[in-house]
PDB file of the backbone (N, CA, C, O) and the ligand in Angstrom, with CONECT records:
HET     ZN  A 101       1
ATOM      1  N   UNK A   1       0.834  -1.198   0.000  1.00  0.00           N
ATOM      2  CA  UNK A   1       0.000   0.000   0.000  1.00  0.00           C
ATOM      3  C   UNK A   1       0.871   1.251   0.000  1.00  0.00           C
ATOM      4  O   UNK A   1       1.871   1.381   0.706  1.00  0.00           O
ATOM      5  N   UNK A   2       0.318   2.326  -1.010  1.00  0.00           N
ATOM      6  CA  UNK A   2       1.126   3.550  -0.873  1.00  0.00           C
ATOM      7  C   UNK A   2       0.397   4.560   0.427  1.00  0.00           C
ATOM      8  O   UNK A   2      -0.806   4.535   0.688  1.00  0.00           O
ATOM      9  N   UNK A   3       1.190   5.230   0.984  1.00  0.00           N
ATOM     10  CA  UNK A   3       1.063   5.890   2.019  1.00  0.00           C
ATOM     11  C   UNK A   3       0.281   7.702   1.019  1.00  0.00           C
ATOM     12  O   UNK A   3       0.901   8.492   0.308  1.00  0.00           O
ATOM     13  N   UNK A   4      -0.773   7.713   1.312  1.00  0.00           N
ATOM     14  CA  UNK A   4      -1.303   8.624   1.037  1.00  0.00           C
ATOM     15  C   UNK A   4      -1.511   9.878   1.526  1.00  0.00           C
ATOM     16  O   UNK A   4      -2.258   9.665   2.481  1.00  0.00           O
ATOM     17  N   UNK A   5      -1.303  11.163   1.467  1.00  0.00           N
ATOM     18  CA  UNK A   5      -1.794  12.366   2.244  1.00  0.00           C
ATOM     19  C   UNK A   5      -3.198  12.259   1.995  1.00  0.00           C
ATOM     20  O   UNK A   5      -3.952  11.666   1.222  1.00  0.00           O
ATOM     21  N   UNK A   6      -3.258  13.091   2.982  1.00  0.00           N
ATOM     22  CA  UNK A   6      -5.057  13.757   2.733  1.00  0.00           C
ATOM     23  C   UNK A   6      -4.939  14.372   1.664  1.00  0.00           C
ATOM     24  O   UNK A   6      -4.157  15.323   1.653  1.00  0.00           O
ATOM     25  N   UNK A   7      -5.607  14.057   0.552  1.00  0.00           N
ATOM     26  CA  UNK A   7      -5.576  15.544  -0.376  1.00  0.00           C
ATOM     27  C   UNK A   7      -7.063  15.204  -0.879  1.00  0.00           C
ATOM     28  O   UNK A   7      -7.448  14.045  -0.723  1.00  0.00           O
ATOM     29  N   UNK A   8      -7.913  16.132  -1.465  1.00  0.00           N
ATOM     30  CA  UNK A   8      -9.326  16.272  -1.413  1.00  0.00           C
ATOM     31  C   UNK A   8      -8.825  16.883  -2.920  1.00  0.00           C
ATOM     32  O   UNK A   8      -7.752  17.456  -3.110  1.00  0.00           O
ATOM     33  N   UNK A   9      -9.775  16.640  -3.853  1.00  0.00           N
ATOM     34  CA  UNK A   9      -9.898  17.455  -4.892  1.00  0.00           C
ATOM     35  C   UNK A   9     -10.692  18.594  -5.137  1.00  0.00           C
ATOM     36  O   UNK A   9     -11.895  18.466  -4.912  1.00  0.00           O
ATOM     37  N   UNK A  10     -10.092  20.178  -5.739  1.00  0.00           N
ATOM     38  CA  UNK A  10     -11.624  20.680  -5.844  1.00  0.00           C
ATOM     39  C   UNK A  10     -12.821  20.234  -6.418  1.00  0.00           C
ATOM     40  O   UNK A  10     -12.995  19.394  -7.301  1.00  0.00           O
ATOM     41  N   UNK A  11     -13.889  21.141  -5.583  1.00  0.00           N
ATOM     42  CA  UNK A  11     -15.268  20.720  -5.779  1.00  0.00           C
ATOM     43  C   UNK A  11     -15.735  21.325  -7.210  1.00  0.00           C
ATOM     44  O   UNK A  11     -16.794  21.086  -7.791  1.00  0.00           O
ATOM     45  N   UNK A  12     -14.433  22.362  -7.724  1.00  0.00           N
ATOM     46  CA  UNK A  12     -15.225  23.026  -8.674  1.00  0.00           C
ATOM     47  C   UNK A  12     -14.499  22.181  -9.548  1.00  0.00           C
ATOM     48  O   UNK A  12     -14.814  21.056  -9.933  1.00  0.00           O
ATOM     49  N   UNK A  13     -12.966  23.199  -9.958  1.00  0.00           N
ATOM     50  CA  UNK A  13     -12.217  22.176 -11.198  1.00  0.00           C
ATOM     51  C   UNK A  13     -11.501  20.910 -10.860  1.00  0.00           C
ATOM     52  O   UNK A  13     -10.652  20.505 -11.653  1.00  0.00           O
ATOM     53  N   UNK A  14     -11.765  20.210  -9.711  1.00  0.00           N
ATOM     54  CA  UNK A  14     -10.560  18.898  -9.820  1.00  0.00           C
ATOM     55  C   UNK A  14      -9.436  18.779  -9.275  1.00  0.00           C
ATOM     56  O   UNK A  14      -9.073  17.740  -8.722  1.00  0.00           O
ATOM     57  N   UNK A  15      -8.613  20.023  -9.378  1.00  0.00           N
ATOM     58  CA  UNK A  15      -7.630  20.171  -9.172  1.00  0.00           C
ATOM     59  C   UNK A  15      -7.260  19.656  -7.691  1.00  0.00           C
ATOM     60  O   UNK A  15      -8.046  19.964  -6.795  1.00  0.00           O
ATOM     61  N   UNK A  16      -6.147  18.912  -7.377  1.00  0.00           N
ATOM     62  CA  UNK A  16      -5.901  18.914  -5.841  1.00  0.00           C
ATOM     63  C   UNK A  16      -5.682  19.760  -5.141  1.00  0.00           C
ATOM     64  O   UNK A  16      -4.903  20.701  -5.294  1.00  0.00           O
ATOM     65  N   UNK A  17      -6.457  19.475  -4.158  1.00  0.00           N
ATOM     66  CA  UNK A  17      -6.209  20.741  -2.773  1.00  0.00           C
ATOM     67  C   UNK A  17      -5.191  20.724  -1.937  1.00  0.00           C
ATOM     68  O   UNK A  17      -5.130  19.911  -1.016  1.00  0.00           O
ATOM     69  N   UNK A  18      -4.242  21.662  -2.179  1.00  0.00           N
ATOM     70  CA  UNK A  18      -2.857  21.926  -1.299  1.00  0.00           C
ATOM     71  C   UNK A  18      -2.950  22.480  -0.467  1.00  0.00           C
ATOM     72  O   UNK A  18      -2.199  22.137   0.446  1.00  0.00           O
ATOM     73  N   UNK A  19      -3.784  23.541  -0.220  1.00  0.00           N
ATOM     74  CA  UNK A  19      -3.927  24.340   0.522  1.00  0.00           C
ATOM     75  C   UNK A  19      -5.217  24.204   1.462  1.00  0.00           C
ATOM     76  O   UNK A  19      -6.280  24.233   0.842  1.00  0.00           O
ATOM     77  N   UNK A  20      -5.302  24.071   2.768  1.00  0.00           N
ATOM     78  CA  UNK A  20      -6.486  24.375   3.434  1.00  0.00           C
ATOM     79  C   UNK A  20      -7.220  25.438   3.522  1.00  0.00           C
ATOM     80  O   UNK A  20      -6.517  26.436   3.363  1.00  0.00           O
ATOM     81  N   UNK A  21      -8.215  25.663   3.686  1.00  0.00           N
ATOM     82  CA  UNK A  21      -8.848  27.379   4.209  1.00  0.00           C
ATOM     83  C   UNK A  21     -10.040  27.505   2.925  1.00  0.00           C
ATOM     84  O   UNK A  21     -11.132  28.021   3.165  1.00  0.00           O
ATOM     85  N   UNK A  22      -9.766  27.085   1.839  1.00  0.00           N
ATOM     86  CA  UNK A  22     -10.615  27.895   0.762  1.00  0.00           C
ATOM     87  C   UNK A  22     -12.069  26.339   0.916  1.00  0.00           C
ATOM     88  O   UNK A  22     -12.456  25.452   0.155  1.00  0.00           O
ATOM     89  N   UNK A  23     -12.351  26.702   2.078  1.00  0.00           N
ATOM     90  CA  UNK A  23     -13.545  25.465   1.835  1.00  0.00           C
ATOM     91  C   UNK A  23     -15.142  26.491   1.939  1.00  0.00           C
ATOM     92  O   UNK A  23     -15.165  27.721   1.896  1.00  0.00           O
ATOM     93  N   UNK A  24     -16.314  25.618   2.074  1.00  0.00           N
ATOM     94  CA  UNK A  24     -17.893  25.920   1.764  1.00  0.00           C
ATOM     95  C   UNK A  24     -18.494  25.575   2.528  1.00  0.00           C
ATOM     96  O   UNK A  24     -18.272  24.365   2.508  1.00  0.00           O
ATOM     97  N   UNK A  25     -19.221  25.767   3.331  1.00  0.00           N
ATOM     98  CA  UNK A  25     -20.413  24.800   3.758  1.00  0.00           C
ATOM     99  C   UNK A  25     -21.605  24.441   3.372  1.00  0.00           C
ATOM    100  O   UNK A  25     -22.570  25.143   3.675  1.00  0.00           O
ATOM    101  N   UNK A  26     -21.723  23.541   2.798  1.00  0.00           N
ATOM    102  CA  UNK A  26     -23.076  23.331   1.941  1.00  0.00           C
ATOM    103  C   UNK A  26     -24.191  22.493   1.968  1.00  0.00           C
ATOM    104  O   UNK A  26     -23.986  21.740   2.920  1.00  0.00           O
ATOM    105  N   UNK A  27     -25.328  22.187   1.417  1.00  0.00           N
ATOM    106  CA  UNK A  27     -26.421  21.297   2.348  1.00  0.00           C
ATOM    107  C   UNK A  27     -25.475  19.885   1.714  1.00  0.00           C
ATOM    108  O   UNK A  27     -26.115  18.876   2.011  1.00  0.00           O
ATOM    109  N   UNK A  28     -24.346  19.556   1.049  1.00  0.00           N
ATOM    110  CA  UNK A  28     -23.551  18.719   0.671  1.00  0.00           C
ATOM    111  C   UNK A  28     -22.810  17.757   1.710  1.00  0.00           C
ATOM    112  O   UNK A  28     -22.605  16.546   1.798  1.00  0.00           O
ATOM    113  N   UNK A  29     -22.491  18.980   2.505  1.00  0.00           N
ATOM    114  CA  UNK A  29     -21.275  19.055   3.434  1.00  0.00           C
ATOM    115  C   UNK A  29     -20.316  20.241   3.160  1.00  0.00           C
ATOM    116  O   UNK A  29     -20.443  21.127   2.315  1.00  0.00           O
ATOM    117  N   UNK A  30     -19.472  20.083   3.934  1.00  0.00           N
ATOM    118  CA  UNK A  30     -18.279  20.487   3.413  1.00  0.00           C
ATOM    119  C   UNK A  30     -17.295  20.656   1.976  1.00  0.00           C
ATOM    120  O   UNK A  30     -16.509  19.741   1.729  1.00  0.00           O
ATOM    121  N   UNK A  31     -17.347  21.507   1.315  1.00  0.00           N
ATOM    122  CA  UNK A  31     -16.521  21.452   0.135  1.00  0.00           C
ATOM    123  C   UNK A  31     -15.230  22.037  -0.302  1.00  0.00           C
ATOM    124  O   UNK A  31     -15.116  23.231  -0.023  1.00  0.00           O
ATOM    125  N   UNK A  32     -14.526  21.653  -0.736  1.00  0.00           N
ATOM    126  CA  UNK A  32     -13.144  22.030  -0.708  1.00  0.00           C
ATOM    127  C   UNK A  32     -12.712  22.928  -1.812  1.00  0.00           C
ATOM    128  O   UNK A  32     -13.066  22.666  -2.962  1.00  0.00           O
ATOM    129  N   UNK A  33     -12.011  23.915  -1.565  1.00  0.00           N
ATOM    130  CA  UNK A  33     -11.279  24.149  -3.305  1.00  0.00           C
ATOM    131  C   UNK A  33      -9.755  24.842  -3.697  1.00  0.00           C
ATOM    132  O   UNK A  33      -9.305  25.845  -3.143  1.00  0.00           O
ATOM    133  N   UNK A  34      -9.257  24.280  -4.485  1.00  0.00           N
ATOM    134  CA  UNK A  34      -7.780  24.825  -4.587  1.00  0.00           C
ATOM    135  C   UNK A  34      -7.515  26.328  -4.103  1.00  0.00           C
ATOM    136  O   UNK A  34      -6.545  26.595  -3.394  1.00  0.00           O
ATOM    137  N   UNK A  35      -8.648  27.516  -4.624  1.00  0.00           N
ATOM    138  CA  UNK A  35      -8.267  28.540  -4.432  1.00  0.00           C
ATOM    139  C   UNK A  35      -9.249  29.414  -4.593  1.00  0.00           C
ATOM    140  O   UNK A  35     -10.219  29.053  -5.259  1.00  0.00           O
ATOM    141  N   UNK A  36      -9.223  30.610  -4.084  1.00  0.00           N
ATOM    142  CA  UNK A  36     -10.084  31.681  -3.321  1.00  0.00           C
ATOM    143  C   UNK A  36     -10.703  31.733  -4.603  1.00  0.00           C
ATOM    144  O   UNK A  36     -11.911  31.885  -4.418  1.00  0.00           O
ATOM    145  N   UNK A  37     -10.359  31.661  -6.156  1.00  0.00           N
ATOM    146  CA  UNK A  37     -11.349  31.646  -7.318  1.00  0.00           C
ATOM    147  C   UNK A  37     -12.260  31.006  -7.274  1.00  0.00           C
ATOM    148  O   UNK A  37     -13.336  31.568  -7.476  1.00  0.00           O
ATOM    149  N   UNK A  38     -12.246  29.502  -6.984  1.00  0.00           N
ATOM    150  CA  UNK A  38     -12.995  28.283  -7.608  1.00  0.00           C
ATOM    151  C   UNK A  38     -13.998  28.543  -6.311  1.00  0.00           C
ATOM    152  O   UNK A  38     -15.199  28.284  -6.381  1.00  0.00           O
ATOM    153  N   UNK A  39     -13.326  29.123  -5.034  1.00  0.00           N
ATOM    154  CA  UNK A  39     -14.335  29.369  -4.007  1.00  0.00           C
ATOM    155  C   UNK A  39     -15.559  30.358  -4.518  1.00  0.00           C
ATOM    156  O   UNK A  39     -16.739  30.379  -4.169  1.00  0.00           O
ATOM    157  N   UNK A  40     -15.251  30.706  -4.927  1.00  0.00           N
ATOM    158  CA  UNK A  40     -15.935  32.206  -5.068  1.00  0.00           C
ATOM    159  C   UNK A  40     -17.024  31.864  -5.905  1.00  0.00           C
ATOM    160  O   UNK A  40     -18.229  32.046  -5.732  1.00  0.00           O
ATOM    161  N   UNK A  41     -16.290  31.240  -7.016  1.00  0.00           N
ATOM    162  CA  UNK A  41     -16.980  30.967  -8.274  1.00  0.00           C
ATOM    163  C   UNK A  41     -18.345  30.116  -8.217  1.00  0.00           C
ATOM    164  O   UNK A  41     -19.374  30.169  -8.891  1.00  0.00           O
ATOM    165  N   UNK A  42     -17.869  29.177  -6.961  1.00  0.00           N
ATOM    166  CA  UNK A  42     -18.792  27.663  -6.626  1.00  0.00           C
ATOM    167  C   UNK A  42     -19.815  28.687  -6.015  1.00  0.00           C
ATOM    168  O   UNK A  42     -20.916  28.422  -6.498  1.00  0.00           O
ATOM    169  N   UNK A  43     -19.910  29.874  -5.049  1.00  0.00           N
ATOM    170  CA  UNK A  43     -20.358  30.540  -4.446  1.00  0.00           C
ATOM    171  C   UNK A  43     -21.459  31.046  -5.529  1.00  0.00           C
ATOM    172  O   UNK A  43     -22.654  30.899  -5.275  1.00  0.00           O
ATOM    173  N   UNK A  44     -21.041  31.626  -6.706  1.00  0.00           N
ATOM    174  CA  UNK A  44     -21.700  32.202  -7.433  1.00  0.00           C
ATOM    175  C   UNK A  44     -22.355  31.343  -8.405  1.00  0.00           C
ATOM    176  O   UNK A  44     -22.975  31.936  -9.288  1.00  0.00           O
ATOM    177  N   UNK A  45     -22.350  30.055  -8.431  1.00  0.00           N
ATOM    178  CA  UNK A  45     -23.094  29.342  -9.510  1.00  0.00           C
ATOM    179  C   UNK A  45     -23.919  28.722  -8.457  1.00  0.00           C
ATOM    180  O   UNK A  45     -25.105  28.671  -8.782  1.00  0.00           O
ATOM    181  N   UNK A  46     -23.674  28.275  -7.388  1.00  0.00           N
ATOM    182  CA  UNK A  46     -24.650  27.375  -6.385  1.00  0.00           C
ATOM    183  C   UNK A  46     -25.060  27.602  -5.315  1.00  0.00           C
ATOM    184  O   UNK A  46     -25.642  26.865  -4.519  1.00  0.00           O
ATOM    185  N   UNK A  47     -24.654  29.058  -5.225  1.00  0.00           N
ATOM    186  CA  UNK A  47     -24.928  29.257  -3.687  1.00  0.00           C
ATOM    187  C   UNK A  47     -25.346  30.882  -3.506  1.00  0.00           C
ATOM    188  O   UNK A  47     -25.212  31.603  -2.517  1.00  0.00           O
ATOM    189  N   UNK A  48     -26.009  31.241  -5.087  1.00  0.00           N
ATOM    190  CA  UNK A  48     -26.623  32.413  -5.367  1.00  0.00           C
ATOM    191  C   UNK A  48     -27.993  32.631  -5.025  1.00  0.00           C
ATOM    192  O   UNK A  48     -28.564  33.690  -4.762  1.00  0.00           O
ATOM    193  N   UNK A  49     -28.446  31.419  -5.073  1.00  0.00           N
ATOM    194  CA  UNK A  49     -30.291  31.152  -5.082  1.00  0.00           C
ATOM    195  C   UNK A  49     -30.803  31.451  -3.715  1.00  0.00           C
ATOM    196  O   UNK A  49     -30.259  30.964  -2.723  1.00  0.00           O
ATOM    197  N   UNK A  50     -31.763  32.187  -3.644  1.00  0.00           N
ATOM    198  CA  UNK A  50     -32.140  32.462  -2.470  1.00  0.00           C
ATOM    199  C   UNK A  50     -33.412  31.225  -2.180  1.00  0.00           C
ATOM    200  O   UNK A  50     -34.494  30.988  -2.717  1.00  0.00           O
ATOM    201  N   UNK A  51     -32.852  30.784  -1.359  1.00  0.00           N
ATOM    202  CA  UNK A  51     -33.868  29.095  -0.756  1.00  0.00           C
ATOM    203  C   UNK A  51     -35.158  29.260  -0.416  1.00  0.00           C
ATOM    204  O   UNK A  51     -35.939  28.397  -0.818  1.00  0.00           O
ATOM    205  N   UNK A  52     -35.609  30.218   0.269  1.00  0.00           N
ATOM    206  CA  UNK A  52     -36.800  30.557   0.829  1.00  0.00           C
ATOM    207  C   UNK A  52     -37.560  31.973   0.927  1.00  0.00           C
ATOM    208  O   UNK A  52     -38.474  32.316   1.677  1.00  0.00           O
ATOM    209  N   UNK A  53     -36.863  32.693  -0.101  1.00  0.00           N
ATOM    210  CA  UNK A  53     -37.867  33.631  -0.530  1.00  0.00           C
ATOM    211  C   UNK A  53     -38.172  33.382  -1.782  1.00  0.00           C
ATOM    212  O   UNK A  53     -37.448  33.011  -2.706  1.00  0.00           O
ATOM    213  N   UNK A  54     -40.198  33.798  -1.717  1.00  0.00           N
ATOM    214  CA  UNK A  54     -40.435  33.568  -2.400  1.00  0.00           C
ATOM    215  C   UNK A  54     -40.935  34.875  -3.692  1.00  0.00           C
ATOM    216  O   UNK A  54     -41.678  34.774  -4.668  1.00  0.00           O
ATOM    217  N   UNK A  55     -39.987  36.283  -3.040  1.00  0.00           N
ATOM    218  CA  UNK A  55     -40.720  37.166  -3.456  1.00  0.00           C
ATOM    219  C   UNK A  55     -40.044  37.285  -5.339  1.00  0.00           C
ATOM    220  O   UNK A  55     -39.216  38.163  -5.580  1.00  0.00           O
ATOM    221  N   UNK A  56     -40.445  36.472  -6.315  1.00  0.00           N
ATOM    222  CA  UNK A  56     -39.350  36.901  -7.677  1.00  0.00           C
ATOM    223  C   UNK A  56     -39.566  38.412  -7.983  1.00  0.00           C
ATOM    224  O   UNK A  56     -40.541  39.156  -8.087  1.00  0.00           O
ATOM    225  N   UNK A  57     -37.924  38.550  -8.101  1.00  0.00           N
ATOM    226  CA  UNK A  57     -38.053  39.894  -9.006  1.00  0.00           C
ATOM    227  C   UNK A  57     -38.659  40.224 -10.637  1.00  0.00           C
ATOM    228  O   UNK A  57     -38.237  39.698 -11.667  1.00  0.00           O
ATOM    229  N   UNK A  58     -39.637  41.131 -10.540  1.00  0.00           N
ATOM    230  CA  UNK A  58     -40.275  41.260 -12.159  1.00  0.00           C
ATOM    231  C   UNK A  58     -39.102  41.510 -12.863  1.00  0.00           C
ATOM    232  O   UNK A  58     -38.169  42.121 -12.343  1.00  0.00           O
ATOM    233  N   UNK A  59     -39.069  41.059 -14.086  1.00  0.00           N
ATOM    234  CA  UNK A  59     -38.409  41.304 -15.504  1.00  0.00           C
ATOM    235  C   UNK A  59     -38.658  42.184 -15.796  1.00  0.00           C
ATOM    236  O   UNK A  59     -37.766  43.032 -15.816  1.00  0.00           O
ATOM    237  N   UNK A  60     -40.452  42.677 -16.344  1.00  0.00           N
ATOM    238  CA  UNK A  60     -40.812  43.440 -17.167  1.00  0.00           C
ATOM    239  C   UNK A  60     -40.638  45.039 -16.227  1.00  0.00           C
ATOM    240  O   UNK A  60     -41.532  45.483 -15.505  1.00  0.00           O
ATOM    241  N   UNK A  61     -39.488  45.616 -16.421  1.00  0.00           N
ATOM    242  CA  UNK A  61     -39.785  46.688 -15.311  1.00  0.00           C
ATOM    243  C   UNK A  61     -39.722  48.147 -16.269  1.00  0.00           C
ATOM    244  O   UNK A  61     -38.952  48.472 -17.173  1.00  0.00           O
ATOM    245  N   UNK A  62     -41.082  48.976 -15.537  1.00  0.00           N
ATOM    246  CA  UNK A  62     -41.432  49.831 -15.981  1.00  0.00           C
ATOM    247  C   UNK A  62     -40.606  51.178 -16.264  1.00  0.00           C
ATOM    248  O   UNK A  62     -40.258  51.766 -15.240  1.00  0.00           O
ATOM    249  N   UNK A  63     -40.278  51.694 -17.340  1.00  0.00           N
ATOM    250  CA  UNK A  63     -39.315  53.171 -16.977  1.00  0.00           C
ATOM    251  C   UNK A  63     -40.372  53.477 -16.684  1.00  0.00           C
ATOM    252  O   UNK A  63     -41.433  52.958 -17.033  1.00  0.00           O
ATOM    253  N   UNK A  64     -40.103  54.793 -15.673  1.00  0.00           N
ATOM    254  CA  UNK A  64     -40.697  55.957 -14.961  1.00  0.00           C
ATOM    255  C   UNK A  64     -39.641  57.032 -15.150  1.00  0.00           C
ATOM    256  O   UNK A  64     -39.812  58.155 -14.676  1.00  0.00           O
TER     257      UNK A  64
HETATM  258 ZN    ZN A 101     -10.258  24.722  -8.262  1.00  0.00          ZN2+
END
């Protein structure tokens, strides 16, 4: 058996995680990611949606 580190891949691109700190908390668990980008990014594709409001913003908006 090879002796393995912990290493976690990011959650976004794959990449292995070297670094600790750039993680998520999510209804997932915990998610990991190489770097303050892929954090951010995961932030902004999955973790934009607002869960429990239900008020949508109109499209059609009026000039005044
Ligand atoms: Zn990444």
């Amino acid at each position: 058996m090879t002796t393995v580190k912990y290493t976690k891949n990011c959650d976004l691109c794959g990449v292995a995680v070297e670094i600790k700190g750039f993680t998520l908390t999510s209804e997932k668990g915990l998610l990991s990611f190489c770097c303050a980008g892929c954090q951010s990014i995961y932030q902004l594709i999955y973790m934009n949606r607002p869960s429990t409001d239900t008020h949508q913003p109109s499209i059609n908006k009026e000039e005044n």
